[in-house]
C-alpha positions in Angstrom: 40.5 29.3 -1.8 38.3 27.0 -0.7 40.2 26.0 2.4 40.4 29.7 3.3 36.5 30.3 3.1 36.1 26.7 4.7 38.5 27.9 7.7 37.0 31.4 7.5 33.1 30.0 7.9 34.3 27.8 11.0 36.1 30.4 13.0 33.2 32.9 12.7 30.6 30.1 13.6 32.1 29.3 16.9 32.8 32.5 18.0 29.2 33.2 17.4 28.0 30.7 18.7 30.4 30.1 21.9 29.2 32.0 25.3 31.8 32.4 28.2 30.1 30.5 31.4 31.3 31.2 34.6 30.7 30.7 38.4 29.4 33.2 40.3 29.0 33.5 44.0 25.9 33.0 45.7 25.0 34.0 49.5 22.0 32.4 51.0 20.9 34.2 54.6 18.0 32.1 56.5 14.9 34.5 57.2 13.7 32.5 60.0 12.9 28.5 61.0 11.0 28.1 57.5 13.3 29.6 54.7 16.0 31.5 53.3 17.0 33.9 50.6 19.8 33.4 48.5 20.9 36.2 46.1 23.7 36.1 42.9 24.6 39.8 42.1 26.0 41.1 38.8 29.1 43.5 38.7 29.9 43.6 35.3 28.4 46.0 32.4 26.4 43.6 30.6 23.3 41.9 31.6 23.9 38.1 32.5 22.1 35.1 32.5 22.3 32.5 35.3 21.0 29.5 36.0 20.9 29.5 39.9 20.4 26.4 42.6 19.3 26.8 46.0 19.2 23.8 48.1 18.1 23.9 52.1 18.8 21.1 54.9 15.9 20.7 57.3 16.9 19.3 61.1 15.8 16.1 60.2 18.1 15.9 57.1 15.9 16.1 54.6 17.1 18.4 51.8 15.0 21.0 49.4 15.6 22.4 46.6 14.9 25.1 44.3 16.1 26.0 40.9 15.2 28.7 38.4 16.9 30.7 35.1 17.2 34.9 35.7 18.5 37.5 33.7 20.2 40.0 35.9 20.9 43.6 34.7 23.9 45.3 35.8 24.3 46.8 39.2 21.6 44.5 40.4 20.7 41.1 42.4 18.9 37.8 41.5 17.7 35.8 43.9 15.8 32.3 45.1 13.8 30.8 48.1 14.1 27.7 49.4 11.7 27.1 52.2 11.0 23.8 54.8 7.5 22.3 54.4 7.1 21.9 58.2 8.8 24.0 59.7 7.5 23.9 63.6 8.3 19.9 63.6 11.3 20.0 60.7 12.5 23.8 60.8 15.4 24.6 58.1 19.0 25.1 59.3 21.6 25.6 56.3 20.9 26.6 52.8 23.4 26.6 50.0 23.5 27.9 46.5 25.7 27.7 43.3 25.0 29.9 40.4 26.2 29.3 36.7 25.8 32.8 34.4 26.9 33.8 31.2 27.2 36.8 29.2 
């Protein structure tokens, strides 16, 4: 019996407890020679959390980065801004993101 309730308490703990993670696509579009948007939209029912990385490559190669936590509702977009510090000398000319969500 006490197996049973042992075996019982551990199955209902991690099933609590566990969260499905999952990659989700990112787009980034540049908004001119200083910075660029880049936007993780959710398609699913339930809200989702994601923990979302931008990171922008100046001419010069010198890379900037930004990274933040959003909660995105369904039917709508989070996004981030990653922007050059000098952009008239050093303008920005790639941005990528990766974005890591959960239910």
């Amino acid at each position: 019996m006490k197996k049973l309730i042992a075996a019982l308490a551990i199955i209902v703990s991690t099933s609590t407890f566990a969260q499905k993670y999952f990659g989700a696509q990112a787009l980034c579009l540049m908004t001119g020679r200083d910075s660029a948007q880049c936007e993780v939209c959710n398609n699913y029912a339930y809200s989702i959390g994601c923990k979302m990385r931008s990171e922008g490559i100046t001419l010069r190669g010198y890379r900037v980065a930004n990274e933040g936590y959003i909660i995105i509702r369904p039917g709508q977009c989070g996004m981030t801004y990653v922007k050059a510090n000098n952009s008239i000398m050093d303008p920005l000319v790639d941005a990528v993101a990766t974005a890591t969500c959960h239910f």
